[in-house]
N, C-alpha and C positions, 0 to 999 in steps of 0.2 A: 239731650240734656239729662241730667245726673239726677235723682231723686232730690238729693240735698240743695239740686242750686234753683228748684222749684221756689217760686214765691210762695207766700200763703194761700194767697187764692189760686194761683195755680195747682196746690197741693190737692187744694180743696176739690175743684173741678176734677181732677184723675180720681181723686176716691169715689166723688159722685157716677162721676162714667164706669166705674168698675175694672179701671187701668190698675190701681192700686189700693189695697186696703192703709186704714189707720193703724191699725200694728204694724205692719211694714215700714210704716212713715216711723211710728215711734222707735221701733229696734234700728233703723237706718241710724238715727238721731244718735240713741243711748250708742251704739257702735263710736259714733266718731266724737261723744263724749268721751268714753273710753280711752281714744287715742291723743286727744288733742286736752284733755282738764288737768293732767299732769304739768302741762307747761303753760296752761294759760290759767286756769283757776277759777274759771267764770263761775261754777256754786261755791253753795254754803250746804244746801243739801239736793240729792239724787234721791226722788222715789222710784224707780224702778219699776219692781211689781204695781206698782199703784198706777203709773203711767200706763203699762200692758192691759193691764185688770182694765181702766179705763177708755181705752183704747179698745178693748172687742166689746164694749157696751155701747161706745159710741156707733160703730161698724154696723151694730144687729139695728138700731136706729135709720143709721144713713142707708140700709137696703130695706127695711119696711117702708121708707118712705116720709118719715118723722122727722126726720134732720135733717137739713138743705142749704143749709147757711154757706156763706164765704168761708168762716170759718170750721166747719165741721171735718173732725176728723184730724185738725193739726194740730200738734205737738206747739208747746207755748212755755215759756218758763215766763217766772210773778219773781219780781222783787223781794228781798227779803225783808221790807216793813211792810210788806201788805200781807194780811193776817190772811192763812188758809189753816181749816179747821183739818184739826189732828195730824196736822206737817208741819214742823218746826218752824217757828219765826223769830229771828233772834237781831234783827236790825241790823245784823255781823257785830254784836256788843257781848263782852260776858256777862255782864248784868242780866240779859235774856238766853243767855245761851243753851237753856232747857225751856223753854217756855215753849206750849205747845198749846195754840186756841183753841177755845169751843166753838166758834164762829169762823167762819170767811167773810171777808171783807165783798162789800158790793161789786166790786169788779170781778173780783173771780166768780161771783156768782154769775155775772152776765156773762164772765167765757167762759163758763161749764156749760148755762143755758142755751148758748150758741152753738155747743159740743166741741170747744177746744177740747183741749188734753194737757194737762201741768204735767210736765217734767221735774219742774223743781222750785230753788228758792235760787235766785241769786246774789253774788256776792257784792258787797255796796262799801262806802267809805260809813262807820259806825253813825249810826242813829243822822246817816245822811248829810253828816258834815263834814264835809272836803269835797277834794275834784281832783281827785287820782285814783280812788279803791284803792290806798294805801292805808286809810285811818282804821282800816277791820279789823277786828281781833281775830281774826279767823286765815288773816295772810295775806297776802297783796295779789289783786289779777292783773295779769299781762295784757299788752296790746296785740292781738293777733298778727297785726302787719310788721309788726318788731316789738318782741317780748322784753328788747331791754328798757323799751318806752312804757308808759301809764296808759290804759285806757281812758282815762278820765274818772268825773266822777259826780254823783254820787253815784247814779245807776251803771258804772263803769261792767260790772259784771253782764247786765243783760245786755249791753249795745258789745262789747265783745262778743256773749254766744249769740249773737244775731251775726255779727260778722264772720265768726269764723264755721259758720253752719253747724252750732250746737244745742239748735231752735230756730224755728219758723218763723217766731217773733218773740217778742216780749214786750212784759210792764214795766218799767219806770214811774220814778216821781219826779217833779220838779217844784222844789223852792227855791233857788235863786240859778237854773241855769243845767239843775244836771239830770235831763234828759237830754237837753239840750248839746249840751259841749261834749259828752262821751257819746253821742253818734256822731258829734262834727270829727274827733279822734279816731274814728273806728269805720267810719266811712261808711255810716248806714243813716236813712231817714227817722228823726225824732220830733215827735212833736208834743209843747205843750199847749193843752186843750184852753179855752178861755174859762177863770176860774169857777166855779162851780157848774162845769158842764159834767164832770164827772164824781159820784158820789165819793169822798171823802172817808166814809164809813168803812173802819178794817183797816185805815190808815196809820200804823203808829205815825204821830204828831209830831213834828221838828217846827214848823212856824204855821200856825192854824190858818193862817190869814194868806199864807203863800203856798201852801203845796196843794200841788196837784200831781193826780196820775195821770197818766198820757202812754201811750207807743212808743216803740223800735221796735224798726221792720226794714224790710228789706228795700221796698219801694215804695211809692208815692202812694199808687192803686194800694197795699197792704195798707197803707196807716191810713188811709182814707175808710174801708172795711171794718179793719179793729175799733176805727174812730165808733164809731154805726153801732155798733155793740155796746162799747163802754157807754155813751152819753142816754144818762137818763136821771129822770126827778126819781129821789129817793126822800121819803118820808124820814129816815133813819140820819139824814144830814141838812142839818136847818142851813144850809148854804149849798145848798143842790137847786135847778133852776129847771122848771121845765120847760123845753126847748122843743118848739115842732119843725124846727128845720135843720134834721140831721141824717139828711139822705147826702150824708158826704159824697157820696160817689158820684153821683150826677156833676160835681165839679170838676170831674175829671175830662176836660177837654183840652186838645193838645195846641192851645193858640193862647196868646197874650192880648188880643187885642183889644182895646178898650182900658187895658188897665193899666191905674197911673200909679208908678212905682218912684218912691222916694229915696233918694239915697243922703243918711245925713254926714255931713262934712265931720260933726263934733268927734265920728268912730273912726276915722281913719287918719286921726293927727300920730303923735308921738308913740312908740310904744307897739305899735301892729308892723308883727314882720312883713317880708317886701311882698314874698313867695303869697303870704295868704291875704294882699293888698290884692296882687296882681291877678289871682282867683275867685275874688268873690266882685271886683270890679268887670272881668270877663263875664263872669253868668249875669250882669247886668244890664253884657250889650247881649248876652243870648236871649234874655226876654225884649229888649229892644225890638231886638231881629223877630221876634214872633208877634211884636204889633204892640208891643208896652209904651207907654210913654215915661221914659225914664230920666228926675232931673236931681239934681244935687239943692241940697235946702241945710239951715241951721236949726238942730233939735237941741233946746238947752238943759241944763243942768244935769249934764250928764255926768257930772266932777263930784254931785254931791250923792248920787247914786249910790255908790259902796259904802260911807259914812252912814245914809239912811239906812241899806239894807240891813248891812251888819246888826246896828243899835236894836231895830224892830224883829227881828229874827232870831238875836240872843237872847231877849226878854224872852219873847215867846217857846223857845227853847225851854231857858232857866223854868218857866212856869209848867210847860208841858210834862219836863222833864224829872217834875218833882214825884210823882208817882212811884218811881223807881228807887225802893226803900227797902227791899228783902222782905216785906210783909206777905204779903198775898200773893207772888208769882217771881219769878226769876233768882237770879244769885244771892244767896244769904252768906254772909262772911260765917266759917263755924265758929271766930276764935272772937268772942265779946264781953263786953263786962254791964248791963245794963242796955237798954234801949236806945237812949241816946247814941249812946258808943257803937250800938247795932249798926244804927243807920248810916255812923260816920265811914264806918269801916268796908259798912257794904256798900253805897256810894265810892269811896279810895279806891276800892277793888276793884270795883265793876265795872268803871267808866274808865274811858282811854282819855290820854292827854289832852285831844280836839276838843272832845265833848267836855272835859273839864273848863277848858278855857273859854267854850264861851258860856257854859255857864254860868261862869264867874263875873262875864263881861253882862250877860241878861240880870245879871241880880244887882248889878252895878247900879245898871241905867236906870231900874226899878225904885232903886233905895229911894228914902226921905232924903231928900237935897240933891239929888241927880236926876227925876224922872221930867220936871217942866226944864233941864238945861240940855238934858241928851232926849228923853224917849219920845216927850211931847216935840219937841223943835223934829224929831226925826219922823213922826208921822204928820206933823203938816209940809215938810218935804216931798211924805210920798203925794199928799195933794196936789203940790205943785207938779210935781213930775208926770199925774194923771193927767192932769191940765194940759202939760205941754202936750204931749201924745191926742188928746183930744184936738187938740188945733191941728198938729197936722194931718190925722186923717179924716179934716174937712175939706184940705188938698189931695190927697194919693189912699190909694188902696189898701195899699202895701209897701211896709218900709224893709227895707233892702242894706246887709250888712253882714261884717263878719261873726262869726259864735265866740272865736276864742282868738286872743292876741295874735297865738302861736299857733303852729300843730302840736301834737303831744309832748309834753318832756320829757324826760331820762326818769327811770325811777328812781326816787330818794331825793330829786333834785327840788322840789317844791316842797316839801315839811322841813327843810332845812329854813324857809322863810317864810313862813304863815302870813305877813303881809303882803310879801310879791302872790303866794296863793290866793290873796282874796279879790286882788287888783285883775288875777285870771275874768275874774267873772264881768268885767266891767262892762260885757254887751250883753251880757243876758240878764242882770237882776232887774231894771227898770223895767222889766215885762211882768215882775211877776209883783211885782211892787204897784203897777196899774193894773192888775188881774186880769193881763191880756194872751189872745192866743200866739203864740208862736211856732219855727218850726226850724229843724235845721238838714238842709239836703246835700249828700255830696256834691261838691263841684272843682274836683281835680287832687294833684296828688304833688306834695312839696318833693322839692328835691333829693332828700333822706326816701323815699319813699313811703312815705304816712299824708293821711288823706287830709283833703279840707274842707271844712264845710260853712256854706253861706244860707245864714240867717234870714229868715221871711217872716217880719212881723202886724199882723192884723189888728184892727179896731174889736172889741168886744164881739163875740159871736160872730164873729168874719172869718172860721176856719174855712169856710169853701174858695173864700177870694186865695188863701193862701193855699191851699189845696190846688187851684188852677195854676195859679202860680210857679208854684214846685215840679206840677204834670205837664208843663210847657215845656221846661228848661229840662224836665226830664227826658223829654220825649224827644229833642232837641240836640239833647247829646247821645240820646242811644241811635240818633239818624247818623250823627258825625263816630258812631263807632266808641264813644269813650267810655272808659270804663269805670264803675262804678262804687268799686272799692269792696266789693263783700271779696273773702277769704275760704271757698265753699273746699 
């Protein structure tokens, strides 16, 4: 096996036995960035020196004996709204596109502390709205398995360099779906964490109430790892939770049994092609066959999900998003006449069409005479929607479903319709809408050849039930030989 088609943890273990140093791991990497970022495009930036420099300080660590971790020693690329100090963070927006923090954000502190190693920044759809990495100002990533296709999106950049071996792993965020759908695209494991298992802090903000950072990785065993790492109570995010049960890995056992898996009728009506029906209802008899008990049930208002999300996540947007004014950090228009006109101008300029729009659609919902007819009726919606989801996992474990309608589309073909774009998301918002965890694992590959991935979603703090889950069906098909979809 190839240095590059190493897991994480596999990486890890060769550097500890002293098969392999961490430089070699990271110049392997930057190598086949080299070859392969010209046609896929997965950063926004490359530190280089920085990764090396980091990488023989990690080294002199892991042979004193100081460093031991899963993670030590590999090479990792961070999304680019997770702030890392003195390495550009620009959301892929002009408006930040020289901004450079004083701070890291809490995760990267936990995988530096673990002694990963950043490579870089990855390329994202702008301040995280969309699901193709087309919205970036900085140029569209490809999908590894066919570059004429979208990775997905938002974290579309890092579940690409996961796939095509241009990183170990990586961070993502998820507010309505996109860790989630661009590894179901890209044919790597994604998982969002339950909401405040992971500190939020170094997060630029898209919907405060829904995003989370989370993993892509390669396998079940990796996102269970990185999990281990990331989840901890931070003082610096008053919605940080502190959790003692986050030895993820001890759920990694290769059997289903005992657990009762849900499958709801409401995701599989109109609208989900045959090919990714036919995929994620197979990995359903594969947990079967490992001792699952698997039944079909009605999860309602699943119709009113996109309406919710939207209304609640463009507010929180529009408000987030107000900070971004040319005063105190990123793009200043030069050409103005007064303050007012500063702000107007620098705002017109800085922000792309996406982030304009919903914008415009958050300050809507907000106004005097719209906030009790849209934003109030859309967050006692999301109560309802908690409600449902509460009930039924008084029945099952684990509810069990597609990530995305389709597999990926064509590039260009979804900003041509911003509403069929949003209708994309229809399996994955209501998770983040009841701040729940979920995850999304390959399980097979459409007939275009582009992968598919089926969704495993948990009750609050139940990432181990879906962590078993995922390492069943994983372990299930690497007996029957199938393949996985990385692109090493």
């Amino acid at each position: 096996m190839g240095l590059l088609e190493l897991t994480a943890a596999g990486l890890a273990e060769k550097i500890k036995a002293g098969e392999v140093t961490s430089v070699q791991a990271v110049e392997a990497v930057l190598e086949n960035i080299a070859e392969k970022e010209e046609a896929l495009h997965c950063y926004v930036t490359i530190d280089k020196e920085g990764a090396i420099k980091k990488a023989e300080e990690v080294q002199k660590k892991i042979e004193a004996g100081t460093l031991s971790g899963a993670l030590a020693g590999v090479p990792v690329a961070v999304k680019d709204n997770i702030c890392t100090a003195g390495m550009l963070t620009t959301c892929s927006s002009k408006i930040l596109g020289n901004f450079v923090p004083p701070f890291s954000a809490q995760a990267v502190h936990a995988l530096e502390a673990a002694g990963a190693v950043i490579l870089g920044k990855t390329n994202m759809d702008e301040f995280a709205m969309g699901s193709t990495t087309e919205t970036s100002a900085f140029g569209v990533t490809k999908n590894p398995h066919n570059t004429a296709h979208v990775p997905g999106g938002s974290s579309g950049g890092s579940a690409a360099a996961v796939a095509a071996g241009e990183c170990f792993f990586a961070l993502g965020s998820d507010t309505g779906g996109s860790i989630r759908q661009p590894a179901s695209f890209c044919g790597v494991v994604g998982m969002k964490p339950t909401y405040g298992t992971v500190s939020r802090y170094g997060l630029i903000a898209y919907g405060s109430s829904l995003d989370q950072i989370g993993p892509l990785t390669k396998d079940v065993a990796d996102c269970a790892a990185v999990l281990e790492v990331l989840a901890s109570h931070d003082l610096k995010d008053s919605t940080s939770v502190a959790r003692k049960d986050t030895d993820f890995s001890a759920a990694l056992i290769p059997d289903a049994a005992g657990l009762r898996v849900g499958i709801p009728r409401d995701y599989f009506g109109e609208g989900l092609d045959s090919e990714v029906r036919a995929a994620v209802l197979e990995a359903a008899k594969v947990l079967q066959e490992k001792g699952a008990a698997v039944e079909e049930f009605d999860l309602s208002l699943v119709e009113y999900a996109i309406p919710a999300y939207y209304t609640i996540a463009s507010a929180e947007a529009s408000s987030n998003l107000e900070r971004f004014d040319g005063i105190k950090y990123g793009y200043r228009t030069p050409d103005f006449d007064g303050l007012h006109s500063m702000y107007k101008k620098t705002r017109s300029e800085g922000f792309g069409a996406e982030v304009k729009r919903r914008i415009m659609l958050g300050s809507f919902v907000l106004s005097s005479g719209y906030y009790d007819a849209y934003y109030l009726k859309a967050l006692k919606v999301k109560a309802l929607i908690k409600k449902a989801f509460d009930e039924a996992f008084q029945k099952y474990d684990v509810i069990l479903g597609p990530v995305a309608p389709t597999t990926a589309p064509k590039l260009a073909e979804s900003l041509k319709d911003p509403i069929k774009m949003y209708l994309g998301d229809i399996y994955t918002i209501s998770v983040n809408l009841a701040g729940l965890p979920a995850m999304s694992i390959p399980c097979g590959m459409d007939s275009k050849g582009l992968p598919i991935g089926v969704q495993l979603i948990g009750d609050c703090f139940q990432e181990k039930k879906l962590l078993r889950a995922a390492y069943a069906y994983e372990q299930a098909e690497k007996e029957g030989g199938s393949r996985q979809g990385l692109l090493l």
